[in-house]
N, C-alpha and C positions, 0 to 999 in steps of 0.2 A: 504494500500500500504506500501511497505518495503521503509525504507527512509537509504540512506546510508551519513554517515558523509562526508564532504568535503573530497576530496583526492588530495594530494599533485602533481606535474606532474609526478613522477616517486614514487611512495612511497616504503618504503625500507617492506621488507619479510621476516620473519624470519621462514624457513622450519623447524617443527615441526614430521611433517612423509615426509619421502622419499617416492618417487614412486614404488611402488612392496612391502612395510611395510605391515606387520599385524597390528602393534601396532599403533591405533591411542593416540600421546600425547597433553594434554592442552600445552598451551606457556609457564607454568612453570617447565614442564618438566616431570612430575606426567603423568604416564597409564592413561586416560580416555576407555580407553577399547583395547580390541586383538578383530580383526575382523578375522570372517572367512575363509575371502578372503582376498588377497593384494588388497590394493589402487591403481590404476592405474595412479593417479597421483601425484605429488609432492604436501603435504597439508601445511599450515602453519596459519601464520596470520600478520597481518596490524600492529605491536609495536605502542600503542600511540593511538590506534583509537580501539571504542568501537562500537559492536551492540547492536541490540536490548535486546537480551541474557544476557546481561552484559558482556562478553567474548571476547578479542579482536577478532575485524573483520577479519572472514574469507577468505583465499588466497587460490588459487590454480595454479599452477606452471603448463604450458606446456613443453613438453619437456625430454630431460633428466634427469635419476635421478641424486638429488643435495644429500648433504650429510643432515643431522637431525645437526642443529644449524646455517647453511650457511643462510647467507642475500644475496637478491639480488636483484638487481632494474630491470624493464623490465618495458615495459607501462600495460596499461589497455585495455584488448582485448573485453572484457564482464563480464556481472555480471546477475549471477543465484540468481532467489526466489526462498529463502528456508522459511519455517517455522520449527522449530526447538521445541518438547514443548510448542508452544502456543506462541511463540514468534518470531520475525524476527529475522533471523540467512543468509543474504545474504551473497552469497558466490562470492570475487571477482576473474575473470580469466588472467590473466598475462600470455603473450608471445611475444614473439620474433618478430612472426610476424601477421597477423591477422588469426583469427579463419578459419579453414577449415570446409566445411559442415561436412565432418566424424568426426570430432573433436568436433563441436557444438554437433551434435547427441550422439556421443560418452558420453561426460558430462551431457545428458539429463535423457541417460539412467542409467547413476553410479547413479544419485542422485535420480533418481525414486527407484531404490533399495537400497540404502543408507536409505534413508526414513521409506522403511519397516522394514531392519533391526533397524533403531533406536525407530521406533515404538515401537519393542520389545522389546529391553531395557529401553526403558523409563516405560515400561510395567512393567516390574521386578522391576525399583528403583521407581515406586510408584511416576511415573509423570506423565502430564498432556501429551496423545498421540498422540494431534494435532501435526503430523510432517511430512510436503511433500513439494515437489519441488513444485513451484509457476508458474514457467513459469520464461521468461529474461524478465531483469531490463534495462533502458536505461542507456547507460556507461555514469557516472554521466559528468559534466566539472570538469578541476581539478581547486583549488583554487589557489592561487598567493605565498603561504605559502608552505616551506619546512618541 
């Protein structure tokens, strides 16, 4: 089972790719790859809190696109199993308001493809190509801690 660090009651985002980006970036700002396709959603990650991966934990923004370095607090709507390379790579979902059925589905389906395509790059950099969506994660409690 994918185990997610405590999360604060609103924890802050720091968007990494914008919604509609080719360019997926790490949190330090470095290409981690040009996709195919655009992202359909705002991607980033959790500052201060680590996965499995060793990379900070995984965000994903509903909504509009935000700009590549914007913070921003929303709650915790859902949290997607990923395996990423052999490791847990959970991806948290942040919004406004609560998940919509097309919007659950919608995220089911980016990251079943998502998946494949990483499969194939991990394939190329001569990694380990255990890498697929999991199923959802119970939205963790948040801790007492900012």
């Amino acid at each position: 089972m994918l185990l997610l660090p405590p999360l604060p009651p609103l924890p802050e985002v720091l968007i990494e790719c914008p919604r509609f980006s080719f360019v997926k970036r790490r949190a330090d700002g470095s290409v981690d790859f040009v996709s195919p396709v655009p992202c359909p959603y705002n991607y980033g990650s959790i500052p201060g809190l680590v996965a499995d991966d060793g990379d900070p934990l995984d965000a994903v923004v509903l909504g509009a696109r935000l700009a590549r370095g914007q913070r921003v607090r929303l709650p915790v709507v859902g949290v997607l199993g990923f395996v990423d390379s052999g490791r847990g790579d959970p991806k948290v979902i942040f919004g406004a308001a609560p998940m919509s059925a097309a919007e659950r589905a919608g995220l089911e389906s980016f990251f079943r493809v998502y998946a494949l395509f990483k499969r194939g790059l991990h394939l190329l950099r001569g990694n380990d190509t255990d890498t697929r969506f999991t199923g959802w994660l119970p939205v963790p409690s948040v801790s007492s801690a900012s």
